[in-house]
N, C-alpha and C positions, 0 to 999 in steps of 0.2 A: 153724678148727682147722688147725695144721699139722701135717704126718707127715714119713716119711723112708723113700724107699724104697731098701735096697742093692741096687746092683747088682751085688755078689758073692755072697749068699743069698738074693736077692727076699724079704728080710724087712721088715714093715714097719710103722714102729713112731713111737707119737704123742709129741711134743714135752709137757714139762714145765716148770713155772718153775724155773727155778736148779740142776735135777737134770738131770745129762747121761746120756741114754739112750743105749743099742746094742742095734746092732741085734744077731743072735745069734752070728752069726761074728765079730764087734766090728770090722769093715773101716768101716762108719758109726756115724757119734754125733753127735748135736745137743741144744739144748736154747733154752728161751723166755730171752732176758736179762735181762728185768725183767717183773715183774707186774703193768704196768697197758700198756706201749706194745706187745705185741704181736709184739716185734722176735724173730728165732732168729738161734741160730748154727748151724752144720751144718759137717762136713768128711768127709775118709775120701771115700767112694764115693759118700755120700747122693744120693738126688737130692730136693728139696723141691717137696709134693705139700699142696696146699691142699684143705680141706673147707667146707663150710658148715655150723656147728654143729645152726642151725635146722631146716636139710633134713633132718640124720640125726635130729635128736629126732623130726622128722615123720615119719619113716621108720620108725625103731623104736615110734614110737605106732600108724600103720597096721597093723603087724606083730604090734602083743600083741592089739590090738582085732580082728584079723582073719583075720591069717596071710597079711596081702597082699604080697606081693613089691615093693620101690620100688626104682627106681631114682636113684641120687646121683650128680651131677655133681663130678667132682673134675678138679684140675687141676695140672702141675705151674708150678712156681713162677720165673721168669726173676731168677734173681739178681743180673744185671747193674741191673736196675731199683728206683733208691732209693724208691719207692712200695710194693715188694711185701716190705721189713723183712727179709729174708733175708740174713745175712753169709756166705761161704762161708770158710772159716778152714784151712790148711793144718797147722795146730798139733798138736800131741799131743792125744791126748783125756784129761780129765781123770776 
């Protein structure tokens, strides 16, 4: 799962296929470029913050089952690196 965190509202807010999100001051916006590679675009302020979908399912399943507290690793995202699918795009938001 990718997210986008601003850092001009610390809002933070998950990527979509084909629908570009903002974040609430609209200073960030990203979205997924296609629906099967996994690939984002991001611009504005974002910074790109990776999850692991599996972890949080596991997380909010501990959580209904029990009220257990989990802790989720997240991490942000080096866009310089063509492995981690992140474009960073200077463009207008659309």
């Amino acid at each position: 799962m990718k997210l986008i965190l601003c850092t001009s509202c610390q809002d933070i807010v998950r990527l979509l296929i084909g629908e570009t999100r903002k974040c609430h001051c609209g200073c960030s916006w990203g979205k997924y470029m296609e629906k099967t590679s996994g690939r984002a675009e991001i611009g504005g302020d974002a910074i790109p913050i990776a999850m692991d979908s599996n972890l949080l399912g596991h997380a909010c399943w501990q959580w209904r089952k029990d009220n257990r507290t989990s802790f989720i690793p997240c991490w942000t995202i080096d866009p310089t690196q063509e492995a981690n699918e992140v474009k960073i795009t200077d463009g207008a938001k659309e």
